[in-house]
Biopython code that builds the backbone (N, CA, C, O; Angstrom):
import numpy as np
from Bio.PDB.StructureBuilder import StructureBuilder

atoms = [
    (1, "UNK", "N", (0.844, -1.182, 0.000)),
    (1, "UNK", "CA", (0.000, 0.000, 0.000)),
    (1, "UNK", "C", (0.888, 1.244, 0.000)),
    (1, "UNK", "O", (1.737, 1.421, 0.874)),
    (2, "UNK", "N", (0.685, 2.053, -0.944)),
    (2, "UNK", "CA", (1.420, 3.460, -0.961)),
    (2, "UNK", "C", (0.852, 4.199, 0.006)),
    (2, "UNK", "O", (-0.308, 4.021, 0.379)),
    (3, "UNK", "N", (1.823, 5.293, 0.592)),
    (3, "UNK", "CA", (1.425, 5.886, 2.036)),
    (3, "UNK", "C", (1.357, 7.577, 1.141)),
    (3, "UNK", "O", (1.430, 7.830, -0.062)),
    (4, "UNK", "N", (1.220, 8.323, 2.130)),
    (4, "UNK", "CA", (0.696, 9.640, 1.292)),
    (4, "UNK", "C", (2.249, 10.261, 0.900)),
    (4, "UNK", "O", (2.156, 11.057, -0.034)),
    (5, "UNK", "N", (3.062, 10.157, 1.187)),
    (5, "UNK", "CA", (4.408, 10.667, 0.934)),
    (5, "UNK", "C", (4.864, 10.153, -0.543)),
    (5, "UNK", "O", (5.148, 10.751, -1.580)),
    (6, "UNK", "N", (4.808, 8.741, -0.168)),
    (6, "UNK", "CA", (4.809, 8.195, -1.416)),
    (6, "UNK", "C", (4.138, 9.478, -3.132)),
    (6, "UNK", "O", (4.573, 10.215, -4.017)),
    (7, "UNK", "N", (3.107, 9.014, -2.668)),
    (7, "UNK", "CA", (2.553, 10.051, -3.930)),
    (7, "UNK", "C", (2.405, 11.156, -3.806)),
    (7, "UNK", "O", (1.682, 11.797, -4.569)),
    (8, "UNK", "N", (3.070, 11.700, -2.776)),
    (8, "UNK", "CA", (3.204, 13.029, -3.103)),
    (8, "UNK", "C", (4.688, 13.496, -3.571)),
    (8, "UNK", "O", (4.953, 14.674, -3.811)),
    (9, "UNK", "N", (5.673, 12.380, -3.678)),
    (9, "UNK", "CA", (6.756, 12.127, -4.121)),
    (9, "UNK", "C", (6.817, 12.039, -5.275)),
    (9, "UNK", "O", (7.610, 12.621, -6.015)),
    (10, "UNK", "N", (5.387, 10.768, -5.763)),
    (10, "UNK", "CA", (5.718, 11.224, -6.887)),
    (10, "UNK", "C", (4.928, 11.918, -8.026)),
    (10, "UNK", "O", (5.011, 11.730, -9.240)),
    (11, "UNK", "N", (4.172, 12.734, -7.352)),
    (11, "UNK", "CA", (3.906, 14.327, -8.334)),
    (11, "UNK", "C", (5.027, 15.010, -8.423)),
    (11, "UNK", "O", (5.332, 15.545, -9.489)),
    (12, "UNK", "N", (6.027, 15.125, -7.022)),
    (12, "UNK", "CA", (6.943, 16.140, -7.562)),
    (12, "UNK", "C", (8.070, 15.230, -8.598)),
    (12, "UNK", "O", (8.983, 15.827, -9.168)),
    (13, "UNK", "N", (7.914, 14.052, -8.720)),
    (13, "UNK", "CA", (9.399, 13.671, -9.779)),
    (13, "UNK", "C", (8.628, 13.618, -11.266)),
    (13, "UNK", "O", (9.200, 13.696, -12.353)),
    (14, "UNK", "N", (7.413, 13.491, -11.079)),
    (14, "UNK", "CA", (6.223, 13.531, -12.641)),
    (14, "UNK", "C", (6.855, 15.175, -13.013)),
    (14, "UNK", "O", (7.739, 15.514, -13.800)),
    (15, "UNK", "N", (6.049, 15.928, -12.153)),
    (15, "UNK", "CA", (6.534, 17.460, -12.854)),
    (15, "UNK", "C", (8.150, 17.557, -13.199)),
    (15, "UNK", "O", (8.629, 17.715, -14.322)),
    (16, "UNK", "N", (8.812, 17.433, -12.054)),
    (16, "UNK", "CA", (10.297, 18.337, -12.754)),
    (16, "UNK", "C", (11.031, 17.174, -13.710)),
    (16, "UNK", "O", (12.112, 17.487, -14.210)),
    (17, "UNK", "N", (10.363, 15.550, -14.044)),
    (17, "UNK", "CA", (10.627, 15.111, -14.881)),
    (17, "UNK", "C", (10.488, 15.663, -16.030)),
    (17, "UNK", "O", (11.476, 15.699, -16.763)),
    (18, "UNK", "N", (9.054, 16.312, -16.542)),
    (18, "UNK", "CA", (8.497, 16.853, -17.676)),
    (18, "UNK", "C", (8.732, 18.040, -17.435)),
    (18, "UNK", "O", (8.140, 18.680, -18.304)),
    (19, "UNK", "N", (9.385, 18.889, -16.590)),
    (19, "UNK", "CA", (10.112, 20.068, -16.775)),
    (19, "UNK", "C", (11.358, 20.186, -17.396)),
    (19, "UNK", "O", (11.707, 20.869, -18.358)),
    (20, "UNK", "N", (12.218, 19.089, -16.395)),
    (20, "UNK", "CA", (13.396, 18.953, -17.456)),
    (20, "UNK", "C", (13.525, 18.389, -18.630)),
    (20, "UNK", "O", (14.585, 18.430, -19.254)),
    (21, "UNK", "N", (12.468, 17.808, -19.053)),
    (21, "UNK", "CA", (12.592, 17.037, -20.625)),
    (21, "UNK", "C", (12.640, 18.221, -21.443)),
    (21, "UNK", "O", (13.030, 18.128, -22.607)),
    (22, "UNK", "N", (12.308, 19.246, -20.989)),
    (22, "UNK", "CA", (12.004, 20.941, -21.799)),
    (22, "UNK", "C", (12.669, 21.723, -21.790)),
    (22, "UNK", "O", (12.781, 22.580, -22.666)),
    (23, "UNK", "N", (13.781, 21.553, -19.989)),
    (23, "UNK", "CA", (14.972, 22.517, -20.192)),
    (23, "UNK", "C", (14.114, 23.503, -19.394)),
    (23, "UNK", "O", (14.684, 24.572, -19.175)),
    (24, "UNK", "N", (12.701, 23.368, -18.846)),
    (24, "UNK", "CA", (11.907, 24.599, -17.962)),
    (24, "UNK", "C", (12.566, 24.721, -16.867)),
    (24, "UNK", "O", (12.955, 23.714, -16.275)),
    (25, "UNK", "N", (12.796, 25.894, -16.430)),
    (25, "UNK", "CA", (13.061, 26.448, -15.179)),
    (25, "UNK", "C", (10.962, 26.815, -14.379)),
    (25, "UNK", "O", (9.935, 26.713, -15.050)),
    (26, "UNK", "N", (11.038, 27.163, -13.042)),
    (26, "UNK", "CA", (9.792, 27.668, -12.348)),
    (26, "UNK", "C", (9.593, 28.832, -13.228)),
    (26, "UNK", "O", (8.618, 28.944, -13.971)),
    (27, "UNK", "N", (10.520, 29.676, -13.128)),
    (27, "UNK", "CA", (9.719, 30.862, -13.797)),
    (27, "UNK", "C", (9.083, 30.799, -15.713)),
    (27, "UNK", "O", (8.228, 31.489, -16.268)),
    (28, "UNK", "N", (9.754, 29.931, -16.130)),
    (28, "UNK", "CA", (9.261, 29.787, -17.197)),
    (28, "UNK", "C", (7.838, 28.296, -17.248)),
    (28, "UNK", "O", (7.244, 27.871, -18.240)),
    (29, "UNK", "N", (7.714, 27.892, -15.905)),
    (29, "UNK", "CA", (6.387, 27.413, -16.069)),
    (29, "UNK", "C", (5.541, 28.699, -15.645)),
    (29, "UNK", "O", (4.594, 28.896, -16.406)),
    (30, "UNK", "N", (5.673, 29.651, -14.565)),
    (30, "UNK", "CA", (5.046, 30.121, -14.371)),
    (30, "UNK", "C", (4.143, 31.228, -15.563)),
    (30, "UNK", "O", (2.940, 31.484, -15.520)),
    (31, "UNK", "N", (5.374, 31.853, -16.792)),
    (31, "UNK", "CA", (4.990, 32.346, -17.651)),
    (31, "UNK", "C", (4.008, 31.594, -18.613)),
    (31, "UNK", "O", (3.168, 32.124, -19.341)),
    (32, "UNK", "N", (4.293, 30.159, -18.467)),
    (32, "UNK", "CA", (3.609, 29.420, -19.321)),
    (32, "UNK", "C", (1.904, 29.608, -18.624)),
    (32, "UNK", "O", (0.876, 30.037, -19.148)),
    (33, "UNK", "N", (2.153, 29.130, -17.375)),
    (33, "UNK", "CA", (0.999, 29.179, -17.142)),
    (33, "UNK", "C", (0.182, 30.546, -17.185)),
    (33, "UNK", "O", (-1.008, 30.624, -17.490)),
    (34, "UNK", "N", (1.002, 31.607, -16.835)),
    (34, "UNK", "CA", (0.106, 32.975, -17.440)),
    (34, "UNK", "C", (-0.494, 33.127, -18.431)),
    (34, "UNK", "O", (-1.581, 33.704, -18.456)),
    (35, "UNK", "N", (0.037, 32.684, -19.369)),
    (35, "UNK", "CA", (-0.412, 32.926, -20.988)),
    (35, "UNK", "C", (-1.578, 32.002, -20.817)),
    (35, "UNK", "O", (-2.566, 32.436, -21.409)),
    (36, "UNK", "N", (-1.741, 31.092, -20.321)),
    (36, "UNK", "CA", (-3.445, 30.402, -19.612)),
    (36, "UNK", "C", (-3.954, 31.216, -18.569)),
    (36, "UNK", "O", (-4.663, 30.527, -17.836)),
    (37, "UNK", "N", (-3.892, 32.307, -18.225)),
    (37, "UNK", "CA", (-4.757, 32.805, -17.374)),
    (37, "UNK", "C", (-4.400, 32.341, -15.809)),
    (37, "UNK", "O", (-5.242, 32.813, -15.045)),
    (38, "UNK", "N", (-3.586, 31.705, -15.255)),
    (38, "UNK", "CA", (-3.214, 31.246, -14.298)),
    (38, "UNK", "C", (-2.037, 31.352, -13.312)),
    (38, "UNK", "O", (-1.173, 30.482, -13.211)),
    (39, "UNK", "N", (-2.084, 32.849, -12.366)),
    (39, "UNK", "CA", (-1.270, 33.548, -11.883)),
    (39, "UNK", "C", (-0.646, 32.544, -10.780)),
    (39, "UNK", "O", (-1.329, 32.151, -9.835)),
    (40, "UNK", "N", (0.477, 32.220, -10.936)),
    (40, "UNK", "CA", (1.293, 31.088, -9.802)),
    (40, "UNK", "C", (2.596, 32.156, -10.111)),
    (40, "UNK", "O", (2.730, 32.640, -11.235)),
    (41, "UNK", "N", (3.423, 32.432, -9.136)),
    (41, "UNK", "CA", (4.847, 32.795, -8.755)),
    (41, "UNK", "C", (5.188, 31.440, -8.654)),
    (41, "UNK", "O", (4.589, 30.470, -8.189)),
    (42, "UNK", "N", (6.720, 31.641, -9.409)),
    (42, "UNK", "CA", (7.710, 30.887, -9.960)),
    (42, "UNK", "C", (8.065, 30.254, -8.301)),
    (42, "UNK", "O", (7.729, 29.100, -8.035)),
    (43, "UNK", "N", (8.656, 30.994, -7.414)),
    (43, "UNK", "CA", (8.235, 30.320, -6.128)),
    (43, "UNK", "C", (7.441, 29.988, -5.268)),
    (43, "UNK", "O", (7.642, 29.697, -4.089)),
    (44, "UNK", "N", (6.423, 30.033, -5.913)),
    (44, "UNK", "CA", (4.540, 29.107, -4.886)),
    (44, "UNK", "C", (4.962, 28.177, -5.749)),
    (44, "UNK", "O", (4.935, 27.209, -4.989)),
    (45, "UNK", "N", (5.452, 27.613, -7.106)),
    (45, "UNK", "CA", (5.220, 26.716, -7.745)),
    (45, "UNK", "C", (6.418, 25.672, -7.504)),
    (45, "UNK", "O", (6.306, 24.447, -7.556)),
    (46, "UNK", "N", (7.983, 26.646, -7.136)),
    (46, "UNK", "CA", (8.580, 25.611, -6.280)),
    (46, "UNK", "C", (8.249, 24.732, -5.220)),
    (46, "UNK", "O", (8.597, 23.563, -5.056)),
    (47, "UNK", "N", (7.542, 25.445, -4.536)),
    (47, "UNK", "CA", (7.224, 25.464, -2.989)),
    (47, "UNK", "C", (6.160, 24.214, -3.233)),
    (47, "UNK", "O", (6.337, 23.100, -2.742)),
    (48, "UNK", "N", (5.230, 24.505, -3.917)),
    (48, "UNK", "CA", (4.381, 23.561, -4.385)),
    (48, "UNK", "C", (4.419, 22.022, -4.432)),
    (48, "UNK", "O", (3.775, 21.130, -3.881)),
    (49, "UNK", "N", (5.872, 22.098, -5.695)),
    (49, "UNK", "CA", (6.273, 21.176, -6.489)),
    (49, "UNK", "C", (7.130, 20.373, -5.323)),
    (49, "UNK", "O", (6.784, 19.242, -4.984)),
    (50, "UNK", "N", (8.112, 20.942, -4.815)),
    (50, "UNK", "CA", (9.050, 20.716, -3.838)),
    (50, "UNK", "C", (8.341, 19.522, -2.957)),
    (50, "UNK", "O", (8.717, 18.377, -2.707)),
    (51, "UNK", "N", (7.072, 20.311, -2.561)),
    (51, "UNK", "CA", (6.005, 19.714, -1.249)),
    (51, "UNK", "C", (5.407, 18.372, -2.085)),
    (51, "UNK", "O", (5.091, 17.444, -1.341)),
    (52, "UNK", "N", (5.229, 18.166, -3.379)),
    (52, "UNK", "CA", (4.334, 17.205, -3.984)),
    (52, "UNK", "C", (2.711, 17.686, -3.705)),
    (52, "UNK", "O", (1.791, 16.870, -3.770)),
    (53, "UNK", "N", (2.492, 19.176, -3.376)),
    (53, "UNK", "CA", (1.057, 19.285, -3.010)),
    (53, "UNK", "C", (0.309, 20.308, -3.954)),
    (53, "UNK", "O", (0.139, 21.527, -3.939)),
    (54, "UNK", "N", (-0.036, 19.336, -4.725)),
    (54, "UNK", "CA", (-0.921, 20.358, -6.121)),
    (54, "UNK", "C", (-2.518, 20.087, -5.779)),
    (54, "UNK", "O", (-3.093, 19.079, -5.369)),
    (55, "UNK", "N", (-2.840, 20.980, -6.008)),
    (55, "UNK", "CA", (-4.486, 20.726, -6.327)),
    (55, "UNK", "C", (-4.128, 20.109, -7.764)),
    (55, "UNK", "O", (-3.058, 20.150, -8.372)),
    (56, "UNK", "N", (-5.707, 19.356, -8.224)),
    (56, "UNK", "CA", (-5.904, 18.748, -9.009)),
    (56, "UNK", "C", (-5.616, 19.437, -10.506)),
    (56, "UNK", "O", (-4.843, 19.144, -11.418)),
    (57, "UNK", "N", (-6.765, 20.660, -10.292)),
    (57, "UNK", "CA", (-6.537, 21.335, -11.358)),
    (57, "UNK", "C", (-5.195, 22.302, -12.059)),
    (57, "UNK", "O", (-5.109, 22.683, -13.226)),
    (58, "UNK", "N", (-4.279, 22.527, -10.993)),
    (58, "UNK", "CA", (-3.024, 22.966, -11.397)),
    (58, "UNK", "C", (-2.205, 21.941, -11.779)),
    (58, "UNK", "O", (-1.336, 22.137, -12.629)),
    (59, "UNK", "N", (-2.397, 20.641, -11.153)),
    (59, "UNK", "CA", (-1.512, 19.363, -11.830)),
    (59, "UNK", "C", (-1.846, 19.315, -13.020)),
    (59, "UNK", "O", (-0.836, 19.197, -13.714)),
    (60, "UNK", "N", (-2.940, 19.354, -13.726)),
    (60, "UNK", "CA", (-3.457, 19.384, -14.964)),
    (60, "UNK", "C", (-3.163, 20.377, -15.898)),
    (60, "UNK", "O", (-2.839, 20.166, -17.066)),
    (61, "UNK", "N", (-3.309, 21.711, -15.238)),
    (61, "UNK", "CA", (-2.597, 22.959, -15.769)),
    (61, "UNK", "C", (-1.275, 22.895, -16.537)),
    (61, "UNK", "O", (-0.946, 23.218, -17.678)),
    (62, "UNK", "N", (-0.377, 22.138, -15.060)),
    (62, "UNK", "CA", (1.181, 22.244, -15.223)),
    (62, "UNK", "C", (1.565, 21.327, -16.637)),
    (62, "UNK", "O", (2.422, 21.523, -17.499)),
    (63, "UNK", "N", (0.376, 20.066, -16.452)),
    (63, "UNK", "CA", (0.839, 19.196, -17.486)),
    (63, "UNK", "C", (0.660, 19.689, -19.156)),
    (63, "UNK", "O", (1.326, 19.422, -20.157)),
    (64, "UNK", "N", (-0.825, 20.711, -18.890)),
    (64, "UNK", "CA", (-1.197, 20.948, -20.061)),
    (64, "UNK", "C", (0.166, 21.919, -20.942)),
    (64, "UNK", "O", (0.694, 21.830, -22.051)),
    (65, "UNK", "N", (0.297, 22.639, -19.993)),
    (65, "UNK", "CA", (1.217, 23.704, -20.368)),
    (65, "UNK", "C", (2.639, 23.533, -20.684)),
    (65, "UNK", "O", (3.295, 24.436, -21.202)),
    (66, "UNK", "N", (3.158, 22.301, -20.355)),
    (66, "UNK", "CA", (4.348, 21.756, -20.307)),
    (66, "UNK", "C", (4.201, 21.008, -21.608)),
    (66, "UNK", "O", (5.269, 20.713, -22.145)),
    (67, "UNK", "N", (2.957, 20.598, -22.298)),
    (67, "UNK", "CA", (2.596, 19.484, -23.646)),
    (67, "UNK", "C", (3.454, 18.152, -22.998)),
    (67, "UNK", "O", (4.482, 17.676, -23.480)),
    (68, "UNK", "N", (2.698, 17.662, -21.698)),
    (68, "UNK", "CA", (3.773, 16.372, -20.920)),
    (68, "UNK", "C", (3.009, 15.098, -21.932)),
    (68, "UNK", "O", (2.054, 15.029, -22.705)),
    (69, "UNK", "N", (4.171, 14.096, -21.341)),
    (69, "UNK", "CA", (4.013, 13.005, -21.842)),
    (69, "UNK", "C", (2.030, 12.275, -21.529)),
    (69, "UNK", "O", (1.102, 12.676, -20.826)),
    (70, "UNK", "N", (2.134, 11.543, -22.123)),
    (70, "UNK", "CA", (0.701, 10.820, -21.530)),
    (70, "UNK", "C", (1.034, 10.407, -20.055)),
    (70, "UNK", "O", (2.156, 9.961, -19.817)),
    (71, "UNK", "N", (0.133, 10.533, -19.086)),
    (71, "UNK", "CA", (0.224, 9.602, -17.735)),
    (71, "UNK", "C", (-0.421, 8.431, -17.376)),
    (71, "UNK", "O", (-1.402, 8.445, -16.632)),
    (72, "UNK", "N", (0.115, 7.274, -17.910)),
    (72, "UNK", "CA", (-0.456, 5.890, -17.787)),
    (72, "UNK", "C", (-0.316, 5.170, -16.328)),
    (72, "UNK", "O", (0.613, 5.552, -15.617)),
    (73, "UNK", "N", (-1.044, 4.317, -15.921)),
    (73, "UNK", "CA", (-1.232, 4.150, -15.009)),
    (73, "UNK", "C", (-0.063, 3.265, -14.692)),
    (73, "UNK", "O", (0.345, 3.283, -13.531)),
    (74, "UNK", "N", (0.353, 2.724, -15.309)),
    (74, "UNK", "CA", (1.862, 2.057, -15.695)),
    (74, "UNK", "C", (2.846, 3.059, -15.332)),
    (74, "UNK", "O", (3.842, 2.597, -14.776)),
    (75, "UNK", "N", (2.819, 4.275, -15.500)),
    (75, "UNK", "CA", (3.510, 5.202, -15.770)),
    (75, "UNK", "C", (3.911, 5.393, -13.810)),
    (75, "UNK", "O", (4.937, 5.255, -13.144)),
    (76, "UNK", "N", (2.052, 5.878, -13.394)),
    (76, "UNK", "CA", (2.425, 5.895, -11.926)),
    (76, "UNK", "C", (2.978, 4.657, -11.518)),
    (76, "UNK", "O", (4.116, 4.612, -11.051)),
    (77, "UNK", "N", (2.266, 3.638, -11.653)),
    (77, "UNK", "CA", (2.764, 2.842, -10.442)),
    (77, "UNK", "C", (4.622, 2.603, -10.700)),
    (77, "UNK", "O", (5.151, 2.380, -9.611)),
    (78, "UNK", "N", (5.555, 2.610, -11.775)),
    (78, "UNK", "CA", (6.485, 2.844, -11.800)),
    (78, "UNK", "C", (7.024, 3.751, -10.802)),
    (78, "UNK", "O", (7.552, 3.525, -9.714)),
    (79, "UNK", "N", (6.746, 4.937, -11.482)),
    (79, "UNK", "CA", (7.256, 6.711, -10.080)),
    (79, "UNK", "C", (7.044, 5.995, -8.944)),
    (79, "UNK", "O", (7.978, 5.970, -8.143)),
    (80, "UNK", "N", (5.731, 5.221, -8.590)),
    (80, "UNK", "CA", (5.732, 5.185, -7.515)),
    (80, "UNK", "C", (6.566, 4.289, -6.385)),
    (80, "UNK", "O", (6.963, 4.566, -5.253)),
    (81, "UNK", "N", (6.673, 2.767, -7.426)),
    (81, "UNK", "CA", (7.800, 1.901, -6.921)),
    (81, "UNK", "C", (8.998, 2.533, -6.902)),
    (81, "UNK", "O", (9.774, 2.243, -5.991)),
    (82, "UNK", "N", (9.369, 3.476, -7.857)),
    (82, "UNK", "CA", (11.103, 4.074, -7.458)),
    (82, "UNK", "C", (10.793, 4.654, -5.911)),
    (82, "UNK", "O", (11.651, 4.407, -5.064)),
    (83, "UNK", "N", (9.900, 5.224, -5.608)),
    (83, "UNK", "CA", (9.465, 6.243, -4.761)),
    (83, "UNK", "C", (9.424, 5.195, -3.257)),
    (83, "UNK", "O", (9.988, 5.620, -2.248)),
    (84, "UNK", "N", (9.039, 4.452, -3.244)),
    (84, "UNK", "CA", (8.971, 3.420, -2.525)),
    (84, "UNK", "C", (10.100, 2.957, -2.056)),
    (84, "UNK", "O", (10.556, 2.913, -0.914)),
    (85, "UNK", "N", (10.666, 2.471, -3.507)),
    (85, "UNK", "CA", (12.235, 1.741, -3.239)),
    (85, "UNK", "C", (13.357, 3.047, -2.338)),
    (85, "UNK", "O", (14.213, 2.652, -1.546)),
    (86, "UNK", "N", (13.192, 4.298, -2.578)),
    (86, "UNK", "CA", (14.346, 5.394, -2.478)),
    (86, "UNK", "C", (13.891, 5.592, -0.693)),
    (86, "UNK", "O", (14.439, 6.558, -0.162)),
    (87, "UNK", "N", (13.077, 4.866, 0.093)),
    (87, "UNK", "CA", (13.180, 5.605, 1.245)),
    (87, "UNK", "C", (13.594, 4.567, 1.770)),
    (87, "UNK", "O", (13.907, 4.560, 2.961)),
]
sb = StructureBuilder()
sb.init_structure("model")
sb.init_model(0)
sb.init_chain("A")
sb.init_seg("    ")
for serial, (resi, resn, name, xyz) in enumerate(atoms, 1):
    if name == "N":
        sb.init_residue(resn, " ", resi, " ")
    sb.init_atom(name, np.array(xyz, "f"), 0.0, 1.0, " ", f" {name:<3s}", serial, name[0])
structure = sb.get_structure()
């Protein structure tokens, strides 16, 4: 059974995975996400990301805006076994 750390571990290695596949820094998600209407500072979104604690709809945001990979459920339970294995 995954515990809440667990997945909140691994939202944050999902995002700055598909951040770095882009070369994004915070402030250039944050611009991204402006140009959607969606005012986040480059550090609420560290702070955020750091914590693994997104609301739903900004996880969705971040992904939209980033053009991320698909998220298969394969996909989590992977993140999540590394996530598992690393503590």
């Amino acid at each position: 059974m995954k515990d809440q750390s667990q997945w909140r571990k691994a939202v944050q290695r999902i995002v700055r995975s598909e951040m770095s596949l882009r070369g994004m820094k915070y402030q250039g998600l944050s611009d991204r996400l402006a140009d959607i209407g969606i005012s986040q500072s480059a550090d609420n979104l560290r702070n955020k990301v750091n914590k693994g604690i997104l609301g739903a709809d900004l996880m969705l945001q971040i992904l939209y805006v980033l053009n991320a990979r698909p998220l298969s459920v394969e996909m989590m339970s992977e993140v999540l076994n590394d996530c598992a294995n690393s503590q």
